[in-house]
C-alpha positions as CSV (number, residue, x, y, z in Angstrom):
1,X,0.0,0.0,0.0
2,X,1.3,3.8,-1.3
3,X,1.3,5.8,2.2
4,X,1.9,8.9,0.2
5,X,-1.4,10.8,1.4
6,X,-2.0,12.4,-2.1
7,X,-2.7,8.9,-3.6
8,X,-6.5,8.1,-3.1
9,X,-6.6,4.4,-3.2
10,X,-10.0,4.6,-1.6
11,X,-9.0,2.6,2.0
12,X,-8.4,5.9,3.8
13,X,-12.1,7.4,3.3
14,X,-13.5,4.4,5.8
15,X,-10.6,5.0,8.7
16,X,-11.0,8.7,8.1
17,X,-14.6,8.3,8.7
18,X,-14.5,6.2,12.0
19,X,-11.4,8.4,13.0
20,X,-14.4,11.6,12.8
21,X,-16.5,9.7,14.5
22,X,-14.8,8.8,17.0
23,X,-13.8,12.2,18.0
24,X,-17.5,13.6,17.6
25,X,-17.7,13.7,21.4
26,X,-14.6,15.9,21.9
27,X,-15.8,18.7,19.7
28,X,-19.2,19.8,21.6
29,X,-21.2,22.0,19.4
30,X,-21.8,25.5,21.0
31,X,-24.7,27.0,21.8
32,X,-24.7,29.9,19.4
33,X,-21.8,30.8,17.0
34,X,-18.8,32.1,17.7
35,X,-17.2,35.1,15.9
36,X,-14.7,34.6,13.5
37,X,-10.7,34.8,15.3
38,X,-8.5,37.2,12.5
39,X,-5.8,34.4,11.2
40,X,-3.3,37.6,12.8
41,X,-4.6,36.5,16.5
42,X,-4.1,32.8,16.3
43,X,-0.9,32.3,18.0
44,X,0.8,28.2,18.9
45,X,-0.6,26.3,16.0
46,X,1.6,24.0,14.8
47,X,1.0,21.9,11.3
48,X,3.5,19.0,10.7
49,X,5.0,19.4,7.4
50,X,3.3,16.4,5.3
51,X,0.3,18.0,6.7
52,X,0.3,21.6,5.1
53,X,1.9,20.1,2.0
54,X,-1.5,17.9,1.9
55,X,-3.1,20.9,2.7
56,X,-1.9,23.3,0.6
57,X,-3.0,21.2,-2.5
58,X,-6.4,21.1,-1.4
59,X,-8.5,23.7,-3.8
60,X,-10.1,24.4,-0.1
61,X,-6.9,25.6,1.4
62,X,-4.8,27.2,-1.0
63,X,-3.4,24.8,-4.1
């Protein structure tokens, strides 16, 4: 199996999936919604590097 995460062989959608839904309970929805945080203001984020190449190619984040 190709670990390179730009290759879609289709057996990462399902573990994705249960990975999502297994985390469901950590991410409580809030009551109302919250105002948008200026990207200027977010400070300790860190993105391993295989992760914002993936990202980056994403039409939805930048590529």
């Amino acid at each position: 199996m190709d670990m390179n995460p730009l290759v879609d062989d289709g057996a990462r959608l399902p573990q994705l999936t249960r990975d999502a839904q297994r985390m469901v309970p950590h991410w409580p929805v809030p009551a109302r919604a919250c105002a948008a945080v200026p990207p200027a203001l977010i400070r300790g984020v860190s993105v391993p590097p295989s992760s914002a190449r993936l990202l980056e190619r994403m039409p939805e984040y930048g590529g």
